[in-house]
Backbone as a ProteinNet text record, in pm:
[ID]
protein_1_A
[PRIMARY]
XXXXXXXXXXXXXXXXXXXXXXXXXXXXXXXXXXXXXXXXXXXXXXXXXXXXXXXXXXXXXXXXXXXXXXXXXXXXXXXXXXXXXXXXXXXXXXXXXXXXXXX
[TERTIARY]
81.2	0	85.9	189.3	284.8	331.1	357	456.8	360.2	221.9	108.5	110.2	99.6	104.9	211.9	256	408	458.9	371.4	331.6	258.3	143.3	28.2	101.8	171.9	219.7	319.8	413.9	510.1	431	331.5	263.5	212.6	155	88.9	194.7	294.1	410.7	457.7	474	569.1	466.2	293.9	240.5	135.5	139.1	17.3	81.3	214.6	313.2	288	274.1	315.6	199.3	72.6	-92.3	-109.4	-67.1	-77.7	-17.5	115.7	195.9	116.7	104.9	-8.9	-126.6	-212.3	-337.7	-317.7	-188.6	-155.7	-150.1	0.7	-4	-81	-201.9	-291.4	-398.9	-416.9	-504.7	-440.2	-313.8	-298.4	-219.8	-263.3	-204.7	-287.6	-385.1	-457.8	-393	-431.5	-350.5	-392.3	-273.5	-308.7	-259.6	-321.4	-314	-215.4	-230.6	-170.5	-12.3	-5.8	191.2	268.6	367.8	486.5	478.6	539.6	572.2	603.4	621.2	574.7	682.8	683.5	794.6	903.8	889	1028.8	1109.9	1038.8	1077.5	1117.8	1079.5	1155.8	1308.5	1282.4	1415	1519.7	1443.1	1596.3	1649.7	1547.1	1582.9	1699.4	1608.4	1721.1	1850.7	1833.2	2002.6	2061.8	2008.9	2088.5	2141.7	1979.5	2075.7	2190.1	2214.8	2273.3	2359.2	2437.2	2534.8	2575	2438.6	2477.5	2546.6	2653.7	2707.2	2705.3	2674.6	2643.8	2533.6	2455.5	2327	2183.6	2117	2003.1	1862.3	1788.1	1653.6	1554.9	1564.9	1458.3	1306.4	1243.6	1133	1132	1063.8	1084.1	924.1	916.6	792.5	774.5	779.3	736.7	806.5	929.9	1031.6	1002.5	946.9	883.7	990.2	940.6	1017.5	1126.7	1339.8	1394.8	1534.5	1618.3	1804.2	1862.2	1912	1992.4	2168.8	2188.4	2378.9	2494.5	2440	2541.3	2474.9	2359.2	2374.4	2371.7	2370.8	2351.1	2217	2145.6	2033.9	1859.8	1791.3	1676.4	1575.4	1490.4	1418.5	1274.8	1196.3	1039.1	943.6	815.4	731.5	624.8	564.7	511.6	413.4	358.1	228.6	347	483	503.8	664.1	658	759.8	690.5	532.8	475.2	371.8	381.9	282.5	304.3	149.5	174.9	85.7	157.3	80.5	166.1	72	181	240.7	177.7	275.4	393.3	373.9	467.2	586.1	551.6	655.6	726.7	682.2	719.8	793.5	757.7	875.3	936.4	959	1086.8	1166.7	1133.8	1229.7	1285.3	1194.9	1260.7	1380.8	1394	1488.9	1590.6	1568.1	1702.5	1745.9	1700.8	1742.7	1846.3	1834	1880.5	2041.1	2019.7	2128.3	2231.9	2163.2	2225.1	2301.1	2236.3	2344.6	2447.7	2407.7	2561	2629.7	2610.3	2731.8	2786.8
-120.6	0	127.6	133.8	239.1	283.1	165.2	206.5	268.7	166.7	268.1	351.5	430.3	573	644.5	642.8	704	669.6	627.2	578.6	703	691.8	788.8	967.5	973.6	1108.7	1145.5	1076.3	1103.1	1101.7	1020.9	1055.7	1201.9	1236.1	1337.7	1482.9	1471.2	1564	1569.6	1443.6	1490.6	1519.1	1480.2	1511.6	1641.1	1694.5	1819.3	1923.8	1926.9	2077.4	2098.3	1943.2	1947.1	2016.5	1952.6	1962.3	2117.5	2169.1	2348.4	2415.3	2353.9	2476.1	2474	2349.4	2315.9	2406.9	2411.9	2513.6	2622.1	2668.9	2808.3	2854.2	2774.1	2823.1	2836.5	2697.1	2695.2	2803	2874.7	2982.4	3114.6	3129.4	3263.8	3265.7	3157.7	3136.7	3193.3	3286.9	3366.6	3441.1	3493.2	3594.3	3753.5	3833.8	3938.2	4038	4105	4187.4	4320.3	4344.1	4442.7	4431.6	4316.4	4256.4	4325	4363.3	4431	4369.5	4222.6	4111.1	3963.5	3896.2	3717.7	3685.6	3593.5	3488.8	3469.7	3473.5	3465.9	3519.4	3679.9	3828.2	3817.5	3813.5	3885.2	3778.3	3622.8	3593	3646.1	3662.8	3700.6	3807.4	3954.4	4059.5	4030.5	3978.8	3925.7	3859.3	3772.1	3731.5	3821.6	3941.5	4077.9	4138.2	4154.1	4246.5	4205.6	4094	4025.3	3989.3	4037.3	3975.4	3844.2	3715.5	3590.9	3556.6	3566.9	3518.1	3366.6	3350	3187.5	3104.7	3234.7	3184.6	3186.1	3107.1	3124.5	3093	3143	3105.4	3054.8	2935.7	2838.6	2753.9	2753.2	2699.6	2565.6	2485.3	2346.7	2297.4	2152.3	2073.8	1992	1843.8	1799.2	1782	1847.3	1818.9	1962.7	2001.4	2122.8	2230.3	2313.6	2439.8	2400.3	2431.4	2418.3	2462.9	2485	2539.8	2437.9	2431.1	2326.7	2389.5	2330.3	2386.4	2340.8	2217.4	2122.7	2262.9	2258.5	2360.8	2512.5	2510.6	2670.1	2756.9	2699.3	2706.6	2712.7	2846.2	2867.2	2793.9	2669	2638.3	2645	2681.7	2738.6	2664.7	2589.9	2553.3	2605.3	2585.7	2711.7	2797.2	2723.3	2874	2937.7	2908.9	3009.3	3092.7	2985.3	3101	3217.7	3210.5	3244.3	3360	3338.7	3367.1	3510.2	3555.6	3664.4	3632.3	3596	3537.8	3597.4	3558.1	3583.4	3401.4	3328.2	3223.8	3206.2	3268.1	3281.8	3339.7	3449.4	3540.1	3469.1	3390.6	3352.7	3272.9	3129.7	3054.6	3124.7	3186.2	3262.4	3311.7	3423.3	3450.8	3347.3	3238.7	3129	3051.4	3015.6	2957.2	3043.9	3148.8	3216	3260.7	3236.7	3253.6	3101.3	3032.3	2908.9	2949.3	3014.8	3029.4	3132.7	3197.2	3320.6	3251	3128.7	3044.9	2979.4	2928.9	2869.5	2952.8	3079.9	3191.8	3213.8
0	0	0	74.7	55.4	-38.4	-155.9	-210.2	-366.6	-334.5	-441.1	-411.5	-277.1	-275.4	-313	-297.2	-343.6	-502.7	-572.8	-741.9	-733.3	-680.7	-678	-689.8	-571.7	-530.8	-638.1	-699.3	-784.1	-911.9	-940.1	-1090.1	-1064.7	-981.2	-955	-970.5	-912	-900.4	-1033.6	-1132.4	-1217.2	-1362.8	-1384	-1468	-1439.7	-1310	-1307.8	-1348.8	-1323.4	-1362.8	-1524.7	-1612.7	-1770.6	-1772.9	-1713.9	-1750	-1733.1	-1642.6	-1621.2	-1729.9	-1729	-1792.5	-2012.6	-2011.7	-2143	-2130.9	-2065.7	-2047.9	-2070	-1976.1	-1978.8	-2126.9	-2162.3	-2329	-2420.8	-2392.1	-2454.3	-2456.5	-2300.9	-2326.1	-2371	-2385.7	-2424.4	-2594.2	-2656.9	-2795	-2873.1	-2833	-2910.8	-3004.9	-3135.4	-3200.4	-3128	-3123.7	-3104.1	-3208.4	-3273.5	-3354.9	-3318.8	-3224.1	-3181.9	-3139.7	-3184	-3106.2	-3249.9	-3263	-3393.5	-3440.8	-3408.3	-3430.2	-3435.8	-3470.3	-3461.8	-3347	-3356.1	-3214	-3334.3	-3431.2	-3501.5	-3509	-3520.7	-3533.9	-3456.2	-3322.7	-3154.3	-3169.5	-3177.6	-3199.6	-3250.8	-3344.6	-3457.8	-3393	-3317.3	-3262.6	-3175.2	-3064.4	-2928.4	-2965.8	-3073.2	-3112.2	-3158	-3226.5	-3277.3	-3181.2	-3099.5	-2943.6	-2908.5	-2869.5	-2770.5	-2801.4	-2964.4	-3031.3	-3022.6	-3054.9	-3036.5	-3185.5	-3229.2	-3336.9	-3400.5	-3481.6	-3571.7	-3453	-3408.1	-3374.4	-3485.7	-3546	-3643.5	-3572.8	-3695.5	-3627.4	-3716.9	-3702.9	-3798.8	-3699.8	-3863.3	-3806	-3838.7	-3753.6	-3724.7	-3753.1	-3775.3	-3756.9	-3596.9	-3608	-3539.2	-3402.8	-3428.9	-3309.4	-3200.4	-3227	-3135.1	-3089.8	-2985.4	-2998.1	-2898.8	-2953	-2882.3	-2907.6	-2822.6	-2909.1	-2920.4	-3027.8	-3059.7	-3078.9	-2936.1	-2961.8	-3048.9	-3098.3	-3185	-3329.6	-3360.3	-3491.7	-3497.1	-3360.9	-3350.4	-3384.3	-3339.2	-3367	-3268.9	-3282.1	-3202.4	-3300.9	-3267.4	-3334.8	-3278.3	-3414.3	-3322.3	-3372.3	-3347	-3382	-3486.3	-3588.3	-3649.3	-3614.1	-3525.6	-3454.4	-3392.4	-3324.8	-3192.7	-3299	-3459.3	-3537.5	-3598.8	-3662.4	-3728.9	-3658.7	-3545.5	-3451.3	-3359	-3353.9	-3345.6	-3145.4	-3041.7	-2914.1	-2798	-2682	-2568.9	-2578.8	-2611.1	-2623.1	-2717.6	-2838.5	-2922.4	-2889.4	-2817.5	-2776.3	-2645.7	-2564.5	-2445.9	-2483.5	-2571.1	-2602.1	-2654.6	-2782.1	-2820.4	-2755.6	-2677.8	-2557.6	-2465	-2435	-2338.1	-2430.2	-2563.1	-2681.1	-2676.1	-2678.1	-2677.8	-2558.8	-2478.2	-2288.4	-2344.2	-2412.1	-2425.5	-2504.1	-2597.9	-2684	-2600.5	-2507.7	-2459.1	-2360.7	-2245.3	-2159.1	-2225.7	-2358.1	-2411.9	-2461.4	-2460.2	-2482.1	-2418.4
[MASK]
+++++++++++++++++++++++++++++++++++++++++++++++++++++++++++++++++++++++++++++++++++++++++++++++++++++++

């Protein structure tokens, strides 16, 4: 019986965080008209700012949004490359928070 619980408590711990942080994105992936610009745009910006050199910014399919350090590379999903969201914009900035630690 113990040790179901403690199955119980650790499923619980390690799948409600995914289940939130999914909703979240999911409710604010609205388009907003009023943003400058897409999650691609702000990338590319922030790697300008930040002088990340033989850093790029491509859009990806099924492998979802992530930096890839072996190619040097911010890769974005296409709603969050294309996309004009507070989710769009959030991963983007979080990908290159990525490229910016391996600098």
């Amino acid at each position: 019986m113990p040790l179901l619980l403690l199955a119980v408590v650790m499923a619980i711990l390690i799948y409600v965080p995914s289940l939130w942080v999914r909703r979240v994105m999911s409710k604010h992936s609205k388009e907003l008209r009023e943003l400058p610009g897409t999650g691609g745009e702000l990338a590319k910006h922030l790697i300008e700012r930040f002088n990340l050199s033989g850093i790029k910014v491509e859009q990806t399919s099924a492998q979802g949004d992530h930096f890839d350090p072996t190619a040097g590379a911010v890769r974005l999903s296409p709603n969050n490359f294309n996309g004009k969201s507070l989710t769009a914009i959030a991963v983007a900035a979080h990908e290159v928070g990525h490229a910016i630690q391996f600098q």
